[in-house]
C-alpha positions as CSV (number, residue, x, y, z in Angstrom):
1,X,-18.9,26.1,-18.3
2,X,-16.1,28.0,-20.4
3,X,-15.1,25.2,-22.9
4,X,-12.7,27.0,-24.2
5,X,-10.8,27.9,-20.9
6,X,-10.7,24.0,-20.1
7,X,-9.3,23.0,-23.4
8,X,-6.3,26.0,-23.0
9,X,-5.8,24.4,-19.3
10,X,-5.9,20.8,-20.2
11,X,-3.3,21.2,-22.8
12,X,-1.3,23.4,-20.3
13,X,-1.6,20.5,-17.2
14,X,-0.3,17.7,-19.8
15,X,3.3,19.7,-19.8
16,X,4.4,18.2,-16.6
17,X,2.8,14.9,-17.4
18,X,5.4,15.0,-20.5
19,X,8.0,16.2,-18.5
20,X,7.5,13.6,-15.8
21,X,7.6,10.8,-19.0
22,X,10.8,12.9,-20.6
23,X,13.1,12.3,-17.3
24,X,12.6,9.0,-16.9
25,X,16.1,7.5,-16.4
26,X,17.8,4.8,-16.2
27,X,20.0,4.0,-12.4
28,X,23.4,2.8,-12.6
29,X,24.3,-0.6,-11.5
30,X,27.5,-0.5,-9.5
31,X,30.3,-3.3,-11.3
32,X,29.4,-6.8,-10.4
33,X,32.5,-8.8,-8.6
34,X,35.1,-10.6,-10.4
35,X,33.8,-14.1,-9.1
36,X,29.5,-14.2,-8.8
37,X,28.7,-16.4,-5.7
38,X,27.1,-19.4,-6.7
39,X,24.4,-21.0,-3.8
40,X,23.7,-24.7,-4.2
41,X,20.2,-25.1,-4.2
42,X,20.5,-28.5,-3.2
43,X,22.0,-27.6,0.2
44,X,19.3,-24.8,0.7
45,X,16.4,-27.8,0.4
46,X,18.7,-29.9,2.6
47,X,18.7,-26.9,5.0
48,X,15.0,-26.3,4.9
49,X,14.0,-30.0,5.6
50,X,16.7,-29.6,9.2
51,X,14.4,-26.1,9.6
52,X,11.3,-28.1,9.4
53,X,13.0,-30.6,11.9
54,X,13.6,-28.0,14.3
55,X,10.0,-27.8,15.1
56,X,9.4,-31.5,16.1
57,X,6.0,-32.3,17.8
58,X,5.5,-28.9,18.9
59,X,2.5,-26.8,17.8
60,X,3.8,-24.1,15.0
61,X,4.0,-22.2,13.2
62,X,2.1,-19.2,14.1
63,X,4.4,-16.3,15.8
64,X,4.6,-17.2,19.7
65,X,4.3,-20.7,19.6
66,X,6.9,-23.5,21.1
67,X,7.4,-24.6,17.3
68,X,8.2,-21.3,15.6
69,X,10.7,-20.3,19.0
70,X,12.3,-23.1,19.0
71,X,12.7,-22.5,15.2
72,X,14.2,-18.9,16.4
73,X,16.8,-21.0,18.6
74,X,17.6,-23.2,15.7
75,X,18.7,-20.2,13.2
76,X,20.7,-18.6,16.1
77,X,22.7,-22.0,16.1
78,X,22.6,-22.0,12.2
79,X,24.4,-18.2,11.5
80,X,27.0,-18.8,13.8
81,X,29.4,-19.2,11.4
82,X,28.8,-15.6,10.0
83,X,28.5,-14.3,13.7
84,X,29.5,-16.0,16.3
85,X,27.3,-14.5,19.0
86,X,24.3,-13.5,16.8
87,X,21.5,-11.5,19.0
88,X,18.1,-13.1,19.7
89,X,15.9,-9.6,20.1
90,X,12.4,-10.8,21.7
91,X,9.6,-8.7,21.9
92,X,5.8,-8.1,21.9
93,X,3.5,-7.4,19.4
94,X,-0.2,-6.7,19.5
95,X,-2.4,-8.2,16.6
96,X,-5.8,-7.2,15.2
97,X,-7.2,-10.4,15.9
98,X,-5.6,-11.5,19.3
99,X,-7.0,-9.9,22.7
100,X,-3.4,-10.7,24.0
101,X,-0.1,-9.8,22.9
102,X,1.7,-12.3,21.3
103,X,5.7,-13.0,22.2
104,X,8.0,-13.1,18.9
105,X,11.8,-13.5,18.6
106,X,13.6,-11.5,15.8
107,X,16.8,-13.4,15.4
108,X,20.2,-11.0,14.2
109,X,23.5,-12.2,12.6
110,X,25.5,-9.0,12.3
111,X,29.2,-8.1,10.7
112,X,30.3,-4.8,10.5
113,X,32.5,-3.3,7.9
114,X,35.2,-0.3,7.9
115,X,32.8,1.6,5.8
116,X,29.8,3.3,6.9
117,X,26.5,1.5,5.9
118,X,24.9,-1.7,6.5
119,X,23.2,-4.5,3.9
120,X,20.8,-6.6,5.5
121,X,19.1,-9.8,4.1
122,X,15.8,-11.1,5.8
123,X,13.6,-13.6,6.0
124,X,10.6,-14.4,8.0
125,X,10.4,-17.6,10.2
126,X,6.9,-17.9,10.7
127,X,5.0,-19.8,8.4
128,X,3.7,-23.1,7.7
129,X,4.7,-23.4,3.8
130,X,7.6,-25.1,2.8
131,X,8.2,-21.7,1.1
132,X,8.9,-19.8,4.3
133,X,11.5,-22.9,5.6
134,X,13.3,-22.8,2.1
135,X,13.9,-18.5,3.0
136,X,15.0,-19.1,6.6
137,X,17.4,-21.9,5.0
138,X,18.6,-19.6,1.9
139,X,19.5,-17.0,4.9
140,X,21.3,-20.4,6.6
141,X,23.5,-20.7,3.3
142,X,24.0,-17.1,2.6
143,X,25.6,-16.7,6.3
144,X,28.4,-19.6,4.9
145,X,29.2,-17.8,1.7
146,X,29.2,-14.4,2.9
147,X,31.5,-15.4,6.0
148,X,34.5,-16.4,3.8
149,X,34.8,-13.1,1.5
150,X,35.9,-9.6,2.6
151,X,33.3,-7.1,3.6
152,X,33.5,-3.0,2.9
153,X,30.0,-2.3,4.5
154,X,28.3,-4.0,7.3
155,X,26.0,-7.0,6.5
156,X,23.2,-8.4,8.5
157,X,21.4,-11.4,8.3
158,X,18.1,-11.4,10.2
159,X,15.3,-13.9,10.5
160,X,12.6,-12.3,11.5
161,X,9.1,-13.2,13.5
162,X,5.6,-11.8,12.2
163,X,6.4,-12.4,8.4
164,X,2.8,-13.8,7.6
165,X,0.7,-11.5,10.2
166,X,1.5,-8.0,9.3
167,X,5.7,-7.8,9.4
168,X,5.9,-7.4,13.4
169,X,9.0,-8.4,13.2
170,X,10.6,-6.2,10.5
171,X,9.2,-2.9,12.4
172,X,10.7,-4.0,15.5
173,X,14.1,-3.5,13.4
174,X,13.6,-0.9,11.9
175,X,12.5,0.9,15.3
176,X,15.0,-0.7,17.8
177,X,17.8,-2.1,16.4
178,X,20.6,0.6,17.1
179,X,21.8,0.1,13.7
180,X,18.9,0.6,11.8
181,X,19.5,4.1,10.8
182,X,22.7,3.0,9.2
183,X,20.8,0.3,7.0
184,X,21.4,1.3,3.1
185,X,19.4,-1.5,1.7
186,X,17.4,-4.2,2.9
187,X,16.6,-7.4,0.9
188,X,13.6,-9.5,2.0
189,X,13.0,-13.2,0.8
190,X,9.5,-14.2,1.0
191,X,7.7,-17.5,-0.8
192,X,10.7,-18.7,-3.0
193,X,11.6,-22.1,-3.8
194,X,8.5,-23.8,-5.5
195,X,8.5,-25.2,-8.6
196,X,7.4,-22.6,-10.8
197,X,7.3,-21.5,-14.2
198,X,6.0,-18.0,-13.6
199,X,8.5,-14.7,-13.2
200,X,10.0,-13.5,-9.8
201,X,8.4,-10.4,-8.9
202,X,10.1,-7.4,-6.8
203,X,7.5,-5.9,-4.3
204,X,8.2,-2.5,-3.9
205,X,4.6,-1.1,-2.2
206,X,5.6,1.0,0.8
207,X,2.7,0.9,4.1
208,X,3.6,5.0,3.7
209,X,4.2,7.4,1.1
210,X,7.7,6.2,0.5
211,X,10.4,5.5,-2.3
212,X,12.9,2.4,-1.9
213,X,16.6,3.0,-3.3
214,X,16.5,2.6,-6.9
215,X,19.9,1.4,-6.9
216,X,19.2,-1.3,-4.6
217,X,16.2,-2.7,-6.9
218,X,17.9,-2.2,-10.3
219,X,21.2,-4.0,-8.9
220,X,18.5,-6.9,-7.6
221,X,16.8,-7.2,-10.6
222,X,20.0,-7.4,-13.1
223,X,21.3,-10.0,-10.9
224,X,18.1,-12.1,-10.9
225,X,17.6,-11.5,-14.9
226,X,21.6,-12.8,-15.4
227,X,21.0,-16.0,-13.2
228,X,17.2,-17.0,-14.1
229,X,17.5,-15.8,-17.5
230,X,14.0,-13.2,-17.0
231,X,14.0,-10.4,-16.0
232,X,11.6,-10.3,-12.7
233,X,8.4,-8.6,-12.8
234,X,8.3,-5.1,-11.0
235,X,4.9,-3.8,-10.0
236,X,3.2,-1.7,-12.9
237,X,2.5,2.2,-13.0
238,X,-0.9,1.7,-11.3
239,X,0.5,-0.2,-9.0
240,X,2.6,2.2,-7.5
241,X,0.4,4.6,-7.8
242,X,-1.8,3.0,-5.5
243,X,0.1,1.9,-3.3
244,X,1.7,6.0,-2.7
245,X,-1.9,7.0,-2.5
246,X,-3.2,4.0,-0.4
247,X,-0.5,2.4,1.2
248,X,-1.2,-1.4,1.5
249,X,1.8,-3.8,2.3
250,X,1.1,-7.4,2.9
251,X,4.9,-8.0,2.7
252,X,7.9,-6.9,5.1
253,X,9.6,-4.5,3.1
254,X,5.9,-2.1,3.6
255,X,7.4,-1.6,7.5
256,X,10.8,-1.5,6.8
257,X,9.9,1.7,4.7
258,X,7.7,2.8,7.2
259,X,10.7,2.9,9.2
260,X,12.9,4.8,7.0
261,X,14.3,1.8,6.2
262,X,15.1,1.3,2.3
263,X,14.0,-2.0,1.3
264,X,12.1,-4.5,-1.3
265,X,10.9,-8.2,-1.3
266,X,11.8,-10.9,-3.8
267,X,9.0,-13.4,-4.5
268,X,7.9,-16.3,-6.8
269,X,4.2,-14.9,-6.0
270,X,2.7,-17.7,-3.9
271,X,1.1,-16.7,-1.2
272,X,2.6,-15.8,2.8
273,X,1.3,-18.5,4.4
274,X,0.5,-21.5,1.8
275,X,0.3,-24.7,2.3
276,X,1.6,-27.0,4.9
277,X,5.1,-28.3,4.8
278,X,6.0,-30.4,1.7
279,X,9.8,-30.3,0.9
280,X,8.8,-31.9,-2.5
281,X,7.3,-28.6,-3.1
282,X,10.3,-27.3,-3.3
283,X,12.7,-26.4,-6.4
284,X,16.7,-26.9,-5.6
285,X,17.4,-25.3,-8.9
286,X,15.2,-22.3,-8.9
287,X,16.4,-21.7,-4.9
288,X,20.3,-22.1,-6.0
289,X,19.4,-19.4,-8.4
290,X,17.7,-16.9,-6.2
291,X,20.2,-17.5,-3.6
292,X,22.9,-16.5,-6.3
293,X,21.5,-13.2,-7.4
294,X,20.6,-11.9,-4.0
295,X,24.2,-13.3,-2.4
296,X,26.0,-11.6,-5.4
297,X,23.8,-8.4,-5.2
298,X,25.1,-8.0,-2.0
299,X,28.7,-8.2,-2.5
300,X,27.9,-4.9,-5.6
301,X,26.2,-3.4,-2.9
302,X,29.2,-3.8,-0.5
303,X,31.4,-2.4,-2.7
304,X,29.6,0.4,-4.5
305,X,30.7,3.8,-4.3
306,X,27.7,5.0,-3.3
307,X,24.2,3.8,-3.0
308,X,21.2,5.9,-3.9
309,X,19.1,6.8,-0.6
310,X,15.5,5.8,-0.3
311,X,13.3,8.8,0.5
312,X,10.9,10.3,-1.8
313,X,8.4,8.7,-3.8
314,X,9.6,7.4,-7.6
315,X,8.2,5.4,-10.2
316,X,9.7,2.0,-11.7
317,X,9.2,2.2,-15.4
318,X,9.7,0.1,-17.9
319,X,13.2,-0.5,-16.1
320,X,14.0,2.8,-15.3
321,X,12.7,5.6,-13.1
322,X,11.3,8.5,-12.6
323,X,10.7,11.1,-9.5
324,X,7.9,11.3,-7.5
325,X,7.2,14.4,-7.2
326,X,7.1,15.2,-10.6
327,X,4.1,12.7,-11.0
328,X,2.6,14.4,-8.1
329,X,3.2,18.0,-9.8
330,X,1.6,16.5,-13.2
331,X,-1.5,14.7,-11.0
332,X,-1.8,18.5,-9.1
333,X,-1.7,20.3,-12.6
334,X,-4.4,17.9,-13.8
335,X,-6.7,19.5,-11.2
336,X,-6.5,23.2,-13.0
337,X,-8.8,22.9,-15.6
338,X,-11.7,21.7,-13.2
339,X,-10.8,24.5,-10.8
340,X,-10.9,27.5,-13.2
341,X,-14.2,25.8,-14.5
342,X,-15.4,25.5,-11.2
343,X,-14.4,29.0,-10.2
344,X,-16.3,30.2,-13.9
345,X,-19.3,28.7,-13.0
346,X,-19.9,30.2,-9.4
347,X,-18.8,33.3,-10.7
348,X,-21.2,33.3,-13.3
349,X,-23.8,32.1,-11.2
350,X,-23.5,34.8,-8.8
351,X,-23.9,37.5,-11.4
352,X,-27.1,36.2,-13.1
353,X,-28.4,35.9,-8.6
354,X,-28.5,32.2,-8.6
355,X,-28.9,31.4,-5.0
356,X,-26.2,29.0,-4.3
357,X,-26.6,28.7,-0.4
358,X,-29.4,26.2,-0.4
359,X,-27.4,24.1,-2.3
360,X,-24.2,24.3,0.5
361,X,-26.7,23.6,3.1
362,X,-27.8,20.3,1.0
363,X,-24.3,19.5,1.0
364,X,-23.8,20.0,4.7
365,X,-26.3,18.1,5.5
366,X,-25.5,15.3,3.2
367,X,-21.6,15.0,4.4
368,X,-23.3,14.9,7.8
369,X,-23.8,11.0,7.5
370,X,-20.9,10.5,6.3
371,X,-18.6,11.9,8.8
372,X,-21.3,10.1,11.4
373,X,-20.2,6.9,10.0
374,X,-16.3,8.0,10.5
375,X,-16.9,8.7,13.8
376,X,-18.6,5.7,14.5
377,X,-16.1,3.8,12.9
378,X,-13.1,5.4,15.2
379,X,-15.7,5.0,18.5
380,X,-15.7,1.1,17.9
381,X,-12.2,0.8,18.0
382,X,-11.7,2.0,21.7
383,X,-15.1,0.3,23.3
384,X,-14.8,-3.2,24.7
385,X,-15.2,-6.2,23.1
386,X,-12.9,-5.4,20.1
387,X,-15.8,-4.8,17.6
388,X,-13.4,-3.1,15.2
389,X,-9.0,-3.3,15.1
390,X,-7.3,-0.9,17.5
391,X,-3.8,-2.3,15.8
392,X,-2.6,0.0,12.8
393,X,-1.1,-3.3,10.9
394,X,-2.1,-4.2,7.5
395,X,-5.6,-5.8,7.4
396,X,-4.7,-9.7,6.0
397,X,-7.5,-11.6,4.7
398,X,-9.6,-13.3,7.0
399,X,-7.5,-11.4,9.7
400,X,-8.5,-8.0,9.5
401,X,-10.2,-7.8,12.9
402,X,-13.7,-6.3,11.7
403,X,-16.3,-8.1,13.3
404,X,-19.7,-8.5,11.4
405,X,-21.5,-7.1,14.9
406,X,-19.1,-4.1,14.1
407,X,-19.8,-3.8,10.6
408,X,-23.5,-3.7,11.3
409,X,-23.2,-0.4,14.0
410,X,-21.5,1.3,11.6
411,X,-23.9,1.1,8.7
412,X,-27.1,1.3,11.3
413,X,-25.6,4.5,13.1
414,X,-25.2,6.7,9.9
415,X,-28.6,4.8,8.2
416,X,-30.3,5.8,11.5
417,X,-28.4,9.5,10.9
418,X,-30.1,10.0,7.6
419,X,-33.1,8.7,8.1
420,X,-34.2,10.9,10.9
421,X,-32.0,13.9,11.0
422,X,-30.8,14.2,7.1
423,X,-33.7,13.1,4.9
424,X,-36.5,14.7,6.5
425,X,-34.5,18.0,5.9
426,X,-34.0,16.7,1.8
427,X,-36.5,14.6,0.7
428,X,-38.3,16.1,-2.1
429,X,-41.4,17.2,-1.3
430,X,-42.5,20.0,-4.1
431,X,-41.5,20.6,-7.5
432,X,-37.7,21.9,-7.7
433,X,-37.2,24.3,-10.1
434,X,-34.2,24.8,-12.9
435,X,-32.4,27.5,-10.6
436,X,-32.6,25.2,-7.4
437,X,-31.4,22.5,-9.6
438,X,-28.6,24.6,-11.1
439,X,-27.1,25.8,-7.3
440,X,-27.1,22.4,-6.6
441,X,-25.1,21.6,-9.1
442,X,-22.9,24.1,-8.6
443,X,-22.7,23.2,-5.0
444,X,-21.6,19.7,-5.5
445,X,-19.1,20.5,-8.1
446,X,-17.7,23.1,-6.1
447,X,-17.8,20.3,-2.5
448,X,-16.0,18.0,-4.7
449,X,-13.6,20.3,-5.9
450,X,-12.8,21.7,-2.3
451,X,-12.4,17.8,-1.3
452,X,-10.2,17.2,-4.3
453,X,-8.1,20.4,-3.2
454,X,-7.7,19.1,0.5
455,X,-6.3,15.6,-0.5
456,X,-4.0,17.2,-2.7
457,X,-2.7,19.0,0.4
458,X,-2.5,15.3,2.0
459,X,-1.7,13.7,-0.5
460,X,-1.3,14.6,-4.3
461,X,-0.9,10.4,-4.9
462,X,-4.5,9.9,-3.9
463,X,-5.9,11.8,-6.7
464,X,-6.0,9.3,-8.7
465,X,-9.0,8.3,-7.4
466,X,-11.5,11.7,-7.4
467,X,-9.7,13.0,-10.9
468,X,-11.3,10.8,-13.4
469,X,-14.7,11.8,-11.6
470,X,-14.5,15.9,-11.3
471,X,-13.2,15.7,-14.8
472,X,-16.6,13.5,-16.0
473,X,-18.6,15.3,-13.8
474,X,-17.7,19.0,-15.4
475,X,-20.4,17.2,-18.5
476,X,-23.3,16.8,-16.5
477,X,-24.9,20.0,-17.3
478,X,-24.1,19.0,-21.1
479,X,-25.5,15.3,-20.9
480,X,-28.6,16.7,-19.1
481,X,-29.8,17.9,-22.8
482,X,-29.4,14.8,-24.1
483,X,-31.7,12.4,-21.5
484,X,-31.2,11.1,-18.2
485,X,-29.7,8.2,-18.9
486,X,-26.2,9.9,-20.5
487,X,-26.3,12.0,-17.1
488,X,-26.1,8.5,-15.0
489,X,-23.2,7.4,-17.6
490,X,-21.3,10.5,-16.9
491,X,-21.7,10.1,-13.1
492,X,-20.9,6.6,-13.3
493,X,-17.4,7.2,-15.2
494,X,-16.8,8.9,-11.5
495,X,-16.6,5.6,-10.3
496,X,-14.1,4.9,-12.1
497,X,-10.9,5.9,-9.8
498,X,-12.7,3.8,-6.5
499,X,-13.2,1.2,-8.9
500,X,-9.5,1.0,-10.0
501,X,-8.8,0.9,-6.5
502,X,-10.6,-1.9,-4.7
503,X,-9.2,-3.9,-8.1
504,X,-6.3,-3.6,-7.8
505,X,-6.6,-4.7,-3.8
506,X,-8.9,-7.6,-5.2
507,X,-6.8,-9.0,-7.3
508,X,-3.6,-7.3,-8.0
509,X,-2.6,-7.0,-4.0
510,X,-4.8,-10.8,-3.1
511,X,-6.9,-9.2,-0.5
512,X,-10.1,-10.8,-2.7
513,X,-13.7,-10.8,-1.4
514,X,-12.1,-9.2,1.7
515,X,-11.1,-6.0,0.2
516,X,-14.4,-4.0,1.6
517,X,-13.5,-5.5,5.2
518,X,-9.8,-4.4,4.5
519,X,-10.5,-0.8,3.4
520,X,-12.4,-0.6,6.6
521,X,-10.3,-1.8,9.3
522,X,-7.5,0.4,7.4
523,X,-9.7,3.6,8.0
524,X,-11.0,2.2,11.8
525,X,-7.3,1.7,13.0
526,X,-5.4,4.1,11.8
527,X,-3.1,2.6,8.6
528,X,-4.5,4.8,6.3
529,X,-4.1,8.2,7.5
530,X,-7.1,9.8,8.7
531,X,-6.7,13.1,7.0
532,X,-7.7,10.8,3.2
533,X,-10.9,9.0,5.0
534,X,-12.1,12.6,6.0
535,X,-11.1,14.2,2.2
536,X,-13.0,11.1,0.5
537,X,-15.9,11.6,2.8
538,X,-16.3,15.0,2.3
539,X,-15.8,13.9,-1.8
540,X,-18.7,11.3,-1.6
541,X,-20.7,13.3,0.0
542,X,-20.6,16.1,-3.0
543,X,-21.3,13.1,-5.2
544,X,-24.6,11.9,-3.7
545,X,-25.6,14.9,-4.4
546,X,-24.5,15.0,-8.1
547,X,-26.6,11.7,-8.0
548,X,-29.5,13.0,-6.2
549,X,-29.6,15.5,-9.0
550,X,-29.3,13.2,-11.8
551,X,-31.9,10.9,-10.8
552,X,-34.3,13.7,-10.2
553,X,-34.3,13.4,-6.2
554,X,-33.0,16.8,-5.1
555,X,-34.8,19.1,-3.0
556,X,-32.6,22.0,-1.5
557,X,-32.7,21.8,2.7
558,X,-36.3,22.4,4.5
559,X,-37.4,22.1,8.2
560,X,-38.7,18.7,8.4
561,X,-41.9,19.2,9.4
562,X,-42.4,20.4,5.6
């Protein structure tokens, strides 16, 4: 390895990261109203018990049933008074876990405005919390405040259906509603009203590599600092990252942005779907106070002079922002010193006549399995008996649509894979000497680097999962003079990026125990794009065979009868 050339790049790939910090900036506000709309809280609680009426005896609340439709019929009546004809939009949606699609009713209250645009408030109806009837009845009372004041841009208030099993509901308007490409911002209220101490949080994690408007969220989040007195929680800087690199959206605004749709999601931080119906649960004062800042965040919205677009991937920090794609030009940069390394190394190798094609082959063979276990994984999905999800909507705990039967084909058919096709071709069977060992180190850096290259051409975001590893793993060579232990370290602080990763799904997103069944029924169905499943494979296999090295297991390729 040239040292020296890695230190020179390392310094150089930190400019952008500096210049990426250095234009972080803060988005103007446009001028709050003369007269902020105050919302009673105690007439939203009186609202959400008549919501909870609205069911009766019937079974509810998931989406389709006689309960949540006749819920549907009960808003229409309700945002009369902002529309007077307000469109009931049914449709079908297929879920993960259903065999049948499942009818839902998105219900629209729309007035349009001499300008061009249109604000839109949401909330789902589905739902058996007290939580989900307090949204539904904040939309109820926003209708009768926004009805009696003068609007400059369209406004729509939507209840929608799906809220709680993958936004259904919100896609369908962002796909069908023939004003949806007008929308400038899109506000969603999910699990508010309970009595909390804890922050409001703004959810801004997109289901695709997408930006929300910044103006939208830092108008939102003033308003909700000026009536709550704290300023809500917005997701932190790994947080986003993640969620450009690995899109995961539990909540609505994930399919609205996915539809080109700008939009973000207030919450308290309970959960979708909590527990049943308890209008005791619920906090008049807090509700009066979220239904203030989002009511007056419309009306600056309405008159702005302009709003910024969504678009682009940026970065909330520390209450300002920053673009994108200058985090994705530092993350890209990051990769230079490993390349040139990488580049040295071979180059070096191939003048001293260090065979480095046994070592390929190795690596050929090892990414074998793992691309087996893609394909079997994408086979499952289309044979009968829905062993794995053939719906591209987010995996939800305990609703992700992996079957344990389907689990267990996909490990067996790569296992099988490597035992009998792979292995006999690898297992070590003689004495490997240093120049083996060396081109297959070389080979493994040089897979991982060509895998860390391709996701960069998918998508720069996701290399903050392979970078702490092809960084760590330039020191293997080093740590092998100390013992084998230090090597194991060094390849373990690879681990680091996946790691990060399923913990912030874990815990940071609520998937919990879960998370390994979400990851895969994200890479069976087709949310996560299947370009980054086939990058990461490609990446893991060039790792097994750093590991295979450092635990003394390498053998380059053989016929198997040796």
């Amino acid at each position: 390895m040239s040292w020296p050339l890695y230190r020179l790049l390392l310094i150089v790939s930190l400019i952008p990261l500096a210049l990426a910090a250095l234009a972080l900036r803060n988005v103007p506000v446009p001028p709050e109203p003369a007269q902020p709309i105050t919302v009673n809280g105690r007439a939203v609680v009186d609202q959400a018990r008549q919501f909870m009426a609205a069911h009766g005896s019937r079974p509810c609340c998931e989406p389709g049933t006689p309960g949540e439709l006749a819920a549907a019929r009960w808003m229409a009546r309700e945002l009369r008074p902002f529309d007077p004809s307000p469109q009931t939009v049914p449709f079908a949606a297929n879920l993960a876990w259903q065999a049948n699609p499942v009818a839902m009713e998105n219900v629209i209250a729309y007035k349009p405005g001499p300008q061009p645009g249109v604000i839109v408030v949401i909330a789902h109806r589905d739902g058996r919390s007290a939580e989900t009837a307090a949204g539904s009845a904040l939309l109820v009372e926003l209708a009768r405040q926004l009805d009696q004041l003068p609007l400059q841009r369209g406004v729509a208030l939507v209840s929608t259906d799906g809220g709680t099993t993958g936004g259904q509901g919100a896609a369908d308007l962002a796909r069908h509603w023939p004003e949806a490409g007008q929308i400038a911002t899109a506000i969603v209220i999910a699990s508010v009203g309970s009595a909390t101490d804890g922050r409001l949080q703004l959810l801004l994690r997109p289901a695709v590599p997408r930006g929300t408007s910044p103006t939208a969220v830092a108008t939102l989040s003033e308003q909700l600092q000026r009536t709550t007195r704290a300023a809500p929680s917005l997701p932190g800087a790994y947080d986003q990252l993640s969620g450009y690199a690995v899109p995961y959206a539990a909540y609505e605004q994930g399919e609205l942005l996915q539809g080109g749709v700008p939009a973000l999601t207030v919450s308290d931080g309970g959960p979708l779907n909590g527990p049943p119906y308890s209008a005791s649960s619920l906090d008049s004062a807090q509700l009066g106070r979220i239904g203030s800042a989002v009511a007056t965040a419309v009306m600056q919205l309405d008159v702005a002079p302009s709003i910024e677009p969504a678009g682009d991937p940026v970065l909330f920090l520390g209450g300002r922002v920053t673009r994108g794609w200058l985090v994705q030009l530092a993350l890209g940069t990051l990769l230079l010193p490993v390349l040139a390394c990488v580049l040295h190394l071979i180059a070096g190798l191939r003048r001293r006549k260090v065979p480095l094609a046994p070592g390929m082959r190795a690596l050929v063979w090892r990414t074998s399995a793992w691309i087996v276990a893609l394909v079997t994984l994408w086979v499952l999905t289309v044979m009968p008996g829905r062993l794995m999800p053939r719906v591209a909507d987010v995996p939800l705990p305990g609703r992700t649509g992996v079957t344990s039967l389907g689990l267990l084909i996909t490990l067996a058919v790569p296992l099988l894979w490597w035992r009998f096709v792979s292995r006999p071709r690898l297992v070590l069977v003689a004495p490997v000497t240093g120049t083996e060992r060396t081109g297959g180190l070389a080979a493994g850096l040089a897979g991982a680097m060509f895998a860390t290259l391709l996701l960069t051409a998918v998508n720069p975001f996701a290399l903050v999962l392979v970078l702490p590893a092809v960084h760590a793993w330039l020191w293997l060579a080093h740590a092998a003079r100390v013992n084998r232990r230090t090597m194991l370290a060094v390849w373990a602080v690879g681990l680091v990026g996946p790691l990060a990763l399923v913990f912030e799904l874990w815990n940071g997103q609520g998937v919990g125990s879960q998370t390994p069944r979400a990851l895969v029924a994200m890479t069976a169905s087709g949310y996560l794009t299947p370009a980054i499943p086939i990058c990461l494979a490609l990446f893991t296999a060039a790792a097994m065979q750093l590991l295979s090295l450092v635990t003394g297991r390498y053998s380059p390729p053989h016929p198997p009868a040796v």
